[in-house]
C-alpha positions as CSV (number, residue, x, y, z in Angstrom):
1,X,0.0,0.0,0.0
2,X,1.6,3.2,-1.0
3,X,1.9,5.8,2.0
4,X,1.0,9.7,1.3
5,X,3.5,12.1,2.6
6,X,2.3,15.5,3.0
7,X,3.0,18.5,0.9
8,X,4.1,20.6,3.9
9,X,7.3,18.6,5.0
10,X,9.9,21.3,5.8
11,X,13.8,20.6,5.7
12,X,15.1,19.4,9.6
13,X,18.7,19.7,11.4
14,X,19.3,16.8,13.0
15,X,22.6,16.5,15.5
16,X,23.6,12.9,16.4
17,X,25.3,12.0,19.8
18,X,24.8,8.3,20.5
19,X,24.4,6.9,24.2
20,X,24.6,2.9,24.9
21,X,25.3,1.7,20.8
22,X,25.0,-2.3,19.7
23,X,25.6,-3.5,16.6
24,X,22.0,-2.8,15.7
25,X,22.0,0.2,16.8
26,X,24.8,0.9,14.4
27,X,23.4,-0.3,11.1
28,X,20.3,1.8,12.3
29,X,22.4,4.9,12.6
30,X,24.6,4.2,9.6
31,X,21.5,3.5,7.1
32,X,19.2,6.6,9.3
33,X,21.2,9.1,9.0
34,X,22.2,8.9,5.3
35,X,18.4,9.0,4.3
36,X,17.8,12.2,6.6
37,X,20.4,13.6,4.1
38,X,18.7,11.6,1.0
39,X,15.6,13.7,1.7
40,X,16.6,17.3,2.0
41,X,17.7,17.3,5.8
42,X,21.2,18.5,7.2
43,X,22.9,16.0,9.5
44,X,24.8,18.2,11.6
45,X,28.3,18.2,12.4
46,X,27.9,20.3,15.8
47,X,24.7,21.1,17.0
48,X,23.9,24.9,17.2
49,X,20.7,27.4,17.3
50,X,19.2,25.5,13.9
51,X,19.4,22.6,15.5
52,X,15.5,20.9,15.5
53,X,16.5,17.3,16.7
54,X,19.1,15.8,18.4
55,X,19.3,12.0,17.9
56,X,20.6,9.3,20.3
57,X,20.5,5.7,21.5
58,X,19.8,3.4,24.4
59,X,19.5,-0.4,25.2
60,X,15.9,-1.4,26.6
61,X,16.1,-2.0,30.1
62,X,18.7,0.8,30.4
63,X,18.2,3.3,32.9
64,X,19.3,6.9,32.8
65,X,19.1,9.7,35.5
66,X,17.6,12.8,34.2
67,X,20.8,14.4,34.9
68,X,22.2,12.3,32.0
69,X,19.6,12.9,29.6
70,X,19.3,14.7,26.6
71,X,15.7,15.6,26.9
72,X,16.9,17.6,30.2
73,X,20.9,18.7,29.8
74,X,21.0,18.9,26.0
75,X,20.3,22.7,26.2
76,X,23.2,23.0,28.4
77,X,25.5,20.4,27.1
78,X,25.4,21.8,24.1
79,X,25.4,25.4,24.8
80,X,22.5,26.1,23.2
81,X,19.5,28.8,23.7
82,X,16.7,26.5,23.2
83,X,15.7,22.7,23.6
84,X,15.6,20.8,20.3
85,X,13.8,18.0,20.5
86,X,15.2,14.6,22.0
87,X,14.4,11.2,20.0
88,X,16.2,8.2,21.4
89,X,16.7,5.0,19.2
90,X,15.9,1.9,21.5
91,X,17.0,-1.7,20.6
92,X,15.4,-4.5,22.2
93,X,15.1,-7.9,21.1
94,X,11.8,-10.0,19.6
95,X,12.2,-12.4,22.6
96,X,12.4,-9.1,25.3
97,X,9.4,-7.5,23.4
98,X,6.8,-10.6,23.5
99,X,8.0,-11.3,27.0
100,X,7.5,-7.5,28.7
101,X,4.3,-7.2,26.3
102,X,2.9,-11.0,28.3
103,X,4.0,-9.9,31.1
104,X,1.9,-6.6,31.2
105,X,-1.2,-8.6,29.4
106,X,-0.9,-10.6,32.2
107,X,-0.5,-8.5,35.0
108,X,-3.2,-6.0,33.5
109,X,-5.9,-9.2,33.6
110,X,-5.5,-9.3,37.0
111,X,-8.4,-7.5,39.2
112,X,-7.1,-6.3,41.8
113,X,-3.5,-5.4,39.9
114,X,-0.6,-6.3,42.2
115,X,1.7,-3.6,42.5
116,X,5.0,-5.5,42.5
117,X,3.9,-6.4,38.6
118,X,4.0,-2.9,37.8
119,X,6.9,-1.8,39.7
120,X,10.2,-1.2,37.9
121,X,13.6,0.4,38.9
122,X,13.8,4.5,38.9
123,X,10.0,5.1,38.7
124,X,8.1,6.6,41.5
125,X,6.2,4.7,43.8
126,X,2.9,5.9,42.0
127,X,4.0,4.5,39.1
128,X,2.1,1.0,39.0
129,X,-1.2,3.3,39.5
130,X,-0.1,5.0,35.6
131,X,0.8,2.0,34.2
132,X,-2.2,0.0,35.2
133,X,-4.2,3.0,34.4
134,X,-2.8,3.3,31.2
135,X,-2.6,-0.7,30.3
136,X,-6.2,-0.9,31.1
137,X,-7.0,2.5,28.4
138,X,-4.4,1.3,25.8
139,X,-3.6,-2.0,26.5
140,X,-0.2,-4.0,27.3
141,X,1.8,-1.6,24.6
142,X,0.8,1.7,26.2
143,X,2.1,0.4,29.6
144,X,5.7,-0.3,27.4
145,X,6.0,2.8,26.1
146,X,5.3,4.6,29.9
147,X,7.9,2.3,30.8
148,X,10.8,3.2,28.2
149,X,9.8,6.4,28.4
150,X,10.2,6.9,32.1
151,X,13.6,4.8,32.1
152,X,14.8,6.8,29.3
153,X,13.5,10.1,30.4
154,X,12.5,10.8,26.5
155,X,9.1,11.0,24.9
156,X,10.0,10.7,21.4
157,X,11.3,7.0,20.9
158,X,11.9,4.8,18.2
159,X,11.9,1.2,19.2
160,X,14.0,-1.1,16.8
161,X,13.0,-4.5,17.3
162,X,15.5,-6.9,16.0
163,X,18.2,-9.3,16.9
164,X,21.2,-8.1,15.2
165,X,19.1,-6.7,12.2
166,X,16.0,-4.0,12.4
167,X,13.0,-6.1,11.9
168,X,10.6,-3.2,12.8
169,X,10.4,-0.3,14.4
170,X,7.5,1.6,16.6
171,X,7.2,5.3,17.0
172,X,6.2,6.8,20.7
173,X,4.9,9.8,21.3
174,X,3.2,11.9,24.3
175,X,-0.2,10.9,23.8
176,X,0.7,7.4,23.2
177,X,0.5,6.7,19.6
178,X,2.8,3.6,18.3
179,X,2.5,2.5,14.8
180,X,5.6,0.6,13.5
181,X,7.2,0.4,10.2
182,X,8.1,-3.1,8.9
183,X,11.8,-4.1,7.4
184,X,10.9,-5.2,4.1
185,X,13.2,-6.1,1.0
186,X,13.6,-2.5,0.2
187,X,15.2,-1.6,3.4
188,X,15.7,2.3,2.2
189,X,12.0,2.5,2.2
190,X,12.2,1.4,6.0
191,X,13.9,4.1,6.9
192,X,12.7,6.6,4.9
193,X,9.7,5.9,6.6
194,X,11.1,6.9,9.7
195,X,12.7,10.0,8.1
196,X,9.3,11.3,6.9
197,X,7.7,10.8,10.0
198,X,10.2,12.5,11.9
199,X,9.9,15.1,9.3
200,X,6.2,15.2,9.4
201,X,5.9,15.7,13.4
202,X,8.9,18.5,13.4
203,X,7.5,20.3,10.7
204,X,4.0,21.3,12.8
205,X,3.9,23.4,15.5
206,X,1.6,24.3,18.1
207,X,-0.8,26.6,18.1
208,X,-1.4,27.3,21.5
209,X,-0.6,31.1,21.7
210,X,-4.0,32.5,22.9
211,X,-4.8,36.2,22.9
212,X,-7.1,38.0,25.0
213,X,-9.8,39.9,23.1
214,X,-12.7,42.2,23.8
215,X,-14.4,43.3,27.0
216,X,-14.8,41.2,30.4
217,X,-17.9,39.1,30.6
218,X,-19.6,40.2,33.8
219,X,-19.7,37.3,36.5
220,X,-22.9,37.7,36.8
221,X,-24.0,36.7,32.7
222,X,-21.2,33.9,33.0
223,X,-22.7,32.5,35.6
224,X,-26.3,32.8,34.3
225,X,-25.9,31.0,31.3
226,X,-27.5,28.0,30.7
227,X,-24.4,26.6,28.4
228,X,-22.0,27.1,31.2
229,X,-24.3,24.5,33.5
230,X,-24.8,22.5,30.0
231,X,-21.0,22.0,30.0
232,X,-20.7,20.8,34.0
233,X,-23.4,18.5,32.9
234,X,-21.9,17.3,30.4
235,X,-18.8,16.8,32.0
236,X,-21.1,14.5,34.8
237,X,-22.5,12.4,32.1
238,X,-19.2,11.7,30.1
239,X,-17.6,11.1,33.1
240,X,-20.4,8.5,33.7
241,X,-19.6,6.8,30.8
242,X,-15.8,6.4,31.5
243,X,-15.2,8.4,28.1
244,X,-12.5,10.7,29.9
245,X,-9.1,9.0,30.7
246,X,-7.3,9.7,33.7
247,X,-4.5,12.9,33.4
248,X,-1.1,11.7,33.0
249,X,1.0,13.3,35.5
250,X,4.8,13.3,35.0
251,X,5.8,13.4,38.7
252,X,3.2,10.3,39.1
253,X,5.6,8.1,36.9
254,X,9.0,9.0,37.5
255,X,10.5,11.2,40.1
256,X,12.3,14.5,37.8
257,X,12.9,18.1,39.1
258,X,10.6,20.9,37.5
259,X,9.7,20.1,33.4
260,X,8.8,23.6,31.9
261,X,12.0,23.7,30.0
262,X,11.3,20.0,28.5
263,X,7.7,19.2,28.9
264,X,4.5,19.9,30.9
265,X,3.9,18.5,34.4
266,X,1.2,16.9,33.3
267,X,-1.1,16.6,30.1
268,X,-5.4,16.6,30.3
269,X,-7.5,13.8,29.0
270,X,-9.4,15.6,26.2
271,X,-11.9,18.4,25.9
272,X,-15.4,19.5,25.1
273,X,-16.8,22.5,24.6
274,X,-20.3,24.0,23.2
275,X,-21.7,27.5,21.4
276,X,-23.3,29.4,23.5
277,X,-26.0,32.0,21.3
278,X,-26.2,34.6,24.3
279,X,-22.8,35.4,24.1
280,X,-21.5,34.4,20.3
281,X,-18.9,32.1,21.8
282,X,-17.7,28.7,22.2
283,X,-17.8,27.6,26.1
284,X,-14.9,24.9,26.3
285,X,-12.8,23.2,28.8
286,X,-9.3,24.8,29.9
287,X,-6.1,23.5,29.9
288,X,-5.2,20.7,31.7
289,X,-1.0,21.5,31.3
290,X,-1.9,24.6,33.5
291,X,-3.6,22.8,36.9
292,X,-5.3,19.1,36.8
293,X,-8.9,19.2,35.7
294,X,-10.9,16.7,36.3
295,X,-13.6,17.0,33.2
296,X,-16.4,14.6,34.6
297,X,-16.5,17.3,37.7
298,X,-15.9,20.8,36.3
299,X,-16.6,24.3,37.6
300,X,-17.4,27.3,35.8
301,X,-13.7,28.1,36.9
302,X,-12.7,25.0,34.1
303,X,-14.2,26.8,31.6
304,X,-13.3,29.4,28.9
305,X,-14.9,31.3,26.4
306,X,-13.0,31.4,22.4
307,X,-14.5,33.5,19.9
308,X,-12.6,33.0,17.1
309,X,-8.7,32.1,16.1
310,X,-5.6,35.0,16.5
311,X,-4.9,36.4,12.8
312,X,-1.5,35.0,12.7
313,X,-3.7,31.7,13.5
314,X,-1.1,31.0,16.0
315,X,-3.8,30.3,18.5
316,X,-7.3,31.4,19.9
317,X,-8.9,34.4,21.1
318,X,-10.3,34.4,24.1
319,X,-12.6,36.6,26.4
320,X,-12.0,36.9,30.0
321,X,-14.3,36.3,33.2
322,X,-15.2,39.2,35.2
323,X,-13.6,37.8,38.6
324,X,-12.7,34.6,37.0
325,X,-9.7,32.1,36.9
326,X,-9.3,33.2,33.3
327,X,-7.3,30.0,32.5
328,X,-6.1,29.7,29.0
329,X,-8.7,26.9,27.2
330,X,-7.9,23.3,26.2
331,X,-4.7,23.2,23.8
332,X,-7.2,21.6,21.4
333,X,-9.1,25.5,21.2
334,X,-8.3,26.3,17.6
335,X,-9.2,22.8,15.9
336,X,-12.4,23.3,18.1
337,X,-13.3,26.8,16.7
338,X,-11.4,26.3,13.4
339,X,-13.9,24.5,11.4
340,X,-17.0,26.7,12.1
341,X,-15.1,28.9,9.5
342,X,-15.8,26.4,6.8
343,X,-19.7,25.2,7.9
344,X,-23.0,26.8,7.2
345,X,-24.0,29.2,10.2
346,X,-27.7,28.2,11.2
347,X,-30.9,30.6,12.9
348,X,-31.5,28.7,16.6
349,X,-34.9,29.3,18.0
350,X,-35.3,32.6,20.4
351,X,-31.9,33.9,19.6
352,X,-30.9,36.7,16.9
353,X,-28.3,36.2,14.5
354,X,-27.1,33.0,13.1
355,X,-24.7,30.7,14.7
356,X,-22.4,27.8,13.9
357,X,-24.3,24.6,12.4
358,X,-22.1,22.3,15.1
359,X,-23.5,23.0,18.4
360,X,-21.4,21.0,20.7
361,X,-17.4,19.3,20.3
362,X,-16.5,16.7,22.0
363,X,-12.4,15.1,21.7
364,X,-11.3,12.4,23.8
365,X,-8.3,9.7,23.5
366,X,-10.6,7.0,22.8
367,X,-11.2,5.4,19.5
368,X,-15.2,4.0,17.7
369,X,-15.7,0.7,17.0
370,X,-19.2,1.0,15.5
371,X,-21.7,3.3,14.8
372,X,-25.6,4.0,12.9
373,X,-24.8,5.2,9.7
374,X,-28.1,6.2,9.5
375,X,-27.8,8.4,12.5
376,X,-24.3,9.5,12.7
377,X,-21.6,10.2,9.9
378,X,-18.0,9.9,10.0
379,X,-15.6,11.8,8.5
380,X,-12.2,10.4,7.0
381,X,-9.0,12.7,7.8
382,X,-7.2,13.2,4.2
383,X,-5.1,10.1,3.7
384,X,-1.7,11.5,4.8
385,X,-2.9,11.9,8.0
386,X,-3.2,8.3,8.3
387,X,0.1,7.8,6.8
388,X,2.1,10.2,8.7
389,X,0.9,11.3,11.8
390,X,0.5,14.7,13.4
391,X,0.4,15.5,16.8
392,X,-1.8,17.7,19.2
393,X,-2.2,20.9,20.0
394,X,-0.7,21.5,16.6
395,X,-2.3,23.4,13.4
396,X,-1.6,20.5,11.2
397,X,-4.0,18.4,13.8
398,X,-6.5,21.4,13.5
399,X,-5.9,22.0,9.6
400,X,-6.9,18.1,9.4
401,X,-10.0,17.9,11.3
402,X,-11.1,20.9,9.7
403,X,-10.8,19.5,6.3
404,X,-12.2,16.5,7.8
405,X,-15.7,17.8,8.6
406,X,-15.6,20.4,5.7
407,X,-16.3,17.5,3.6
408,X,-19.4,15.9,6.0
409,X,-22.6,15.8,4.3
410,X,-24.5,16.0,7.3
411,X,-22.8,19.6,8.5
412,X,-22.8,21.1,5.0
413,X,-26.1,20.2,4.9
414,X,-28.0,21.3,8.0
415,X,-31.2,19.7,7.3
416,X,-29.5,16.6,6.9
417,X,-31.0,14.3,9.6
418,X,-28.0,12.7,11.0
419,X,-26.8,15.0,14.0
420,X,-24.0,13.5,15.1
421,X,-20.4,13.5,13.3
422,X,-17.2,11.8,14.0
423,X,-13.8,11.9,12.3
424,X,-10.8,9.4,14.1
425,X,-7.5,11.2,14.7
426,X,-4.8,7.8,14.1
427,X,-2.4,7.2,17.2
428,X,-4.5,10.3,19.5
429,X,-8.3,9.6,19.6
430,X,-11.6,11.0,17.8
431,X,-13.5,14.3,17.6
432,X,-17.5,13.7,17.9
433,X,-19.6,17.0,16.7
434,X,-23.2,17.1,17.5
435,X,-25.4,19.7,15.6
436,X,-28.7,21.2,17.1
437,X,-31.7,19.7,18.8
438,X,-34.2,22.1,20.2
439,X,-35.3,19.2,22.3
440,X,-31.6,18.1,24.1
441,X,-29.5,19.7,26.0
442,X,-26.0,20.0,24.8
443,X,-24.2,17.0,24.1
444,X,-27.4,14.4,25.3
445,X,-27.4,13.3,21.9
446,X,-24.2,11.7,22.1
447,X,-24.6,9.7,25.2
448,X,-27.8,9.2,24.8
449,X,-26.4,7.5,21.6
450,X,-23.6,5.7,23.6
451,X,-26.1,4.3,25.5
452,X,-28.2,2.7,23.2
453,X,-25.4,1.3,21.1
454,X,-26.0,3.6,17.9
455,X,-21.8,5.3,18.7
456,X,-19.8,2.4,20.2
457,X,-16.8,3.6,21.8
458,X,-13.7,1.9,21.5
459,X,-10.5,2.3,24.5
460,X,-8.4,1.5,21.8
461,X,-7.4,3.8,19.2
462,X,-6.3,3.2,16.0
463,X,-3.0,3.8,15.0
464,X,-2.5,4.1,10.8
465,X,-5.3,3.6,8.0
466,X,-8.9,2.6,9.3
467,X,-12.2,1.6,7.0
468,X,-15.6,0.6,8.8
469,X,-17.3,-2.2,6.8
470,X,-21.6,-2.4,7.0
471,X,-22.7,-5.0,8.4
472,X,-26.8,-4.2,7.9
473,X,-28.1,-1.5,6.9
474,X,-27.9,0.8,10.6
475,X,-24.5,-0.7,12.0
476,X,-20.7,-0.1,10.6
477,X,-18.0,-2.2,11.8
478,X,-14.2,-0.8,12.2
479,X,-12.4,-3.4,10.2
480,X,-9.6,-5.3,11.1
C-alpha cells in the first residue's frame, strides 16, 4: 500500500550524539542518517541554534538519570538557547518485546492489579497506579511505552526490534500513539519511513498562543448562562460513561525536578466544549498542562470562552471572566473553533443572528468501534494523515479535522438528519460533533447515543489507515 506524505514537509537539522550503541543500533544509525540527508535534511556536524532534533540511542532496560539525559541537559551540554527536540533509538530484542508485552497482558488481567507487577527500577512509587491506568485504556503496549519512556527520560522513541538486524520499528509519542514500520526487501524505504515521520511531526507546531480579546464578561452573565451549567453536565455524564481518561502526571511516573523547560507537568485527557448564542462564543474546557482538571467534575472556573482564532492563527482568542480564573482553554481551542469557519452558520430558535451549524465538540483519546450510519456520519481525515501522523495541540492536527468535517454531508447540509459526526485522529483519539436539537440539552445526543449502542466507543485507538465495513443497513463495523 503506498503511503501519502504530506505536501508541507519542511527541511530538519538533525545532530547525532549516541548513548549505549550495539551492533544494531549501528546499522540503524549508519543507514538513518544517510536517508535524513537523502531527503533534504542536514545531519549536523555540531549542534547549534538551527538545530531541531538531536538523535541518540539506548539499550531497553537501560536506565538513565535525568541528569544524563538529553531531553533535560542537552540545552546545556550543548550550549544552546533552546531545547531541540530529543528522540532516542531503542534496541530490544523480539524475545524481550513478547515477554515485557505477556508480562503486562498478564498482569493488567489481574483484578485487583498487584503492584510489584507494575513496579520497575527508577519510577516513583505511583507509578504501577499509571501503568495500570494506562494498560487498562491502551492495553499492554501503552504500559511499554510509559515504561521506556520513564527509564529513558525521552518521549520521542523509536523502538527497533531486532536481533542483530532491524526487523521493525514503533514510534512513541506523548499521547501514546505507536505505529511501526516493517523491514521489508527495500530496506531504504524502511527508513525513509522513519525519516518522513520524523519530518512530518517536526514540521508542525503548536498553536497554543491565545490572545485575549474584547471586553470582560460580567460574572454575573457567565454564571447565568444555561451553556456554562450544560457544560458541567456534560462533563457529569461523560464522566459516567468512563469516556475521559485519567491525566497523565509526569511526577506520578518517574521522580524529575521541575519540566517547563522540557515538557509539561502533566497533560489533560481531552476536551469539550459548546456554542453558546447569548454570548457568540464557544464555552470549552481549559487546559489541563496549567492545573489538573478533572472534566467529569468541572466548575465554571474550568471553563473558557473562544471567539474565534488569532490572525497569525497561532492560536485562539479568548474573552476573559469578570472575577474569573481566566485560564487559557484546552490546547485543542483552535481545531475546536477552526472548522465553524468552513460550515454553514444556522438561525436557533429565540436567539438573533445565526450561529455555527455544530452546536457541541467533543475530543477524547478513545477510538469508535461502530456506529448507525443512518444516524451518525463519519468523517475520513485526508489520507496523509493516516500515513504520517501529526500531533496535538498542533495546526496540522486542526488543519486536518477541519478539512475532515468540511467535507461531512450531514454539517454542510444542515437539514440533513443525521446530528452527530465523527472523524478518528490515528495514534491520539476522535473528535464527535453534535449539531442542534431544540429538544436536548448540549451533548445528550451523544450519550444518549452511547447508550443505546448507535456510537460504540472503542478504549483502543487506532494507530495508521482505518475503513468501517456495514454490516446491515444501521451498523458499521471498524475493520480489522
Amino acid at each position: 500500500m503506498q503511503k501519502q506524505p504530506h505536501t508541507w514537509l519542511r527541511s530538519i537539522k538533525l545532530f547525532y550524539s549516541p548513548g549505549t550503541v550495539t551492533p544494531l543500533l549501528d546499522e540503524a544509525a549508519s543507514r538513518l542518517l544517510p536517508a535524513f540527508t537523502a531527503l533534504g535534511h542536514t545531519v549536523q556536524e555540531e549542534p547549534n541554534a538551527d538545530t531541531k532534533v538531536i538523535l541518540t540511542t539506548a539499550r531497553f532496560g537501560e536506565l538513565l538519570s535525568w541528569r544524563d539525559a538529553l531531553m533535560f541537559t542537552g540545552r546545556k551540554k550543548f550550549k544552546l538557547s533552546h531545547v531541540p527536540r530529543t528522540i532516542t533509538m531503542v534496541h530490544i530484542n523480539p524475545q524481550e518485546l513478547d515477554d515485557i508485552l505477556t508480562h503486562f497482558e498478564h498482569a493488567l488481567a489481574r483484578d485487583p492489579f498487584i503492584r510489584k507487577d507494575f513496579e520497575f527500577q527508577g519510577m516513583a512509587e505511583t507509578a504501577p497506579d499509571v501503568l495500570v491506568e494506562q494498560g487498562r485504556r491502551g492495553g499492554p503496549m501503552l504500559s511499554l511505552i510509559r515504561l521506556i519512556q520513564s527509564q529513558l527520560k525521552c518521549i520521542r522513541i523509536l523502538l527497533l526490534v531486532g536481533d542483530d538486524h532491524p526487523e521493525r520499528v514503533y514510534h512513541f509519542d506523548l499521547v501514546g500513539a505507536h505505529p511501526y514500520t516493517e523491514m521489508d526487501e527495500d530496506k531504504d524505504e524502511f527508513y525513509r519511513d522513519i525519516v518522513l515521520r520524523t519530518a512530518t511531526y517536526e514540521s508542525t507546531y503548536e498553536v497554543t498562543k491565545h490572545e485575549v480579546v474584547g471586553d470582560l464578561i460580567p460574572r454575573n452573565t457567565w454564571l447565568e448562562l444555561s451553556s456554562v451549567e450544560a457544560m458541567q453536565r456534560a462533563g457529569q455524564e461523560m464522566g459516567k460513561r468512563k469516556f475521559f481518561t485519567d491525566m497523565l502526571r509526569i511526577v506520578d511516573l518517574v521522580p524529575v525536578p521541575a519540566l517547563s523547560d522540557a515538557i509539561a507537568d502533566q497533560y489533560s485527557e481531552g476536551c469539550f466544549s459548546t456554542w453558546d448564542p447569548e454570548i457568540s462564543a464557544l464555552i470549552a474546557t481549559v487546559t489541563g498542562s496549567a492545573r489538573p482538571v478533572d472534566k467529569g467534575n468541572i466548575s465554571h472556573n474550568d471553563l473558557a470562552a473562544i471567539v474565534g482564532i488569532r490572525q497569525d492563527g497561532l492560536g485562539a482568542q479568548v474573552r476573559h471572566i469578570e472575577h474569573g480564573e481566566n485560564i487559557s482553554p484546552s490546547s485543542e481551542a483552535v481545531e475546536m473553533i477552526d472548522m465553524d469557519l468552513v460550515l454553514p452558520r444556522v438561525k436557533v430558535p429565540d436567539q438573533p443572528g445565526e450561529h455555527p451549524v455544530v452546536r457541541s465538540k467533543l475530543h477524547g483519546h478513545r477510538g469508535v468501534q461502530a456506529f448507525n450510519p443512518q444516524l451518525i456520519e463519519f468523517a475520513p481525515l485526508d489520507p496523509p494523515f493516516y500515513d504520517y501522523l501529526v500531533s496535538c495541540a498542533t495546526e496540522a492536527q486542526a488543519r486536518a479535522i477541519k478539512s475532515a468535517f468540511s467535507r461531512a454531508e450531514s454539517l454542510q447540509n444542515p437539514d440533513d438528519h443525521r446530528l452527530v459526526a465523527f472523524t478518528i485522529l490515528p495514534g491520539h483519539g476522535i473528535v464527535i460533533t453534535e449539531k442542534w436539537h431544540p429538544d436536548k440539552v448540549p451533548f445528550q445526543l451523544i450519550w444518549e447515543y452511547m447508550d443505546a449502542g448507535y456510537l460504540v466507543i472503542d478504549r483502543i485507538v487506532p494507530q495508521g489507515r482505518i475503513s468501517f465495513e456495514q454490516v446491515r443497513p444501521d451498523r458499521m463495523e471498524l475493520a480489522e
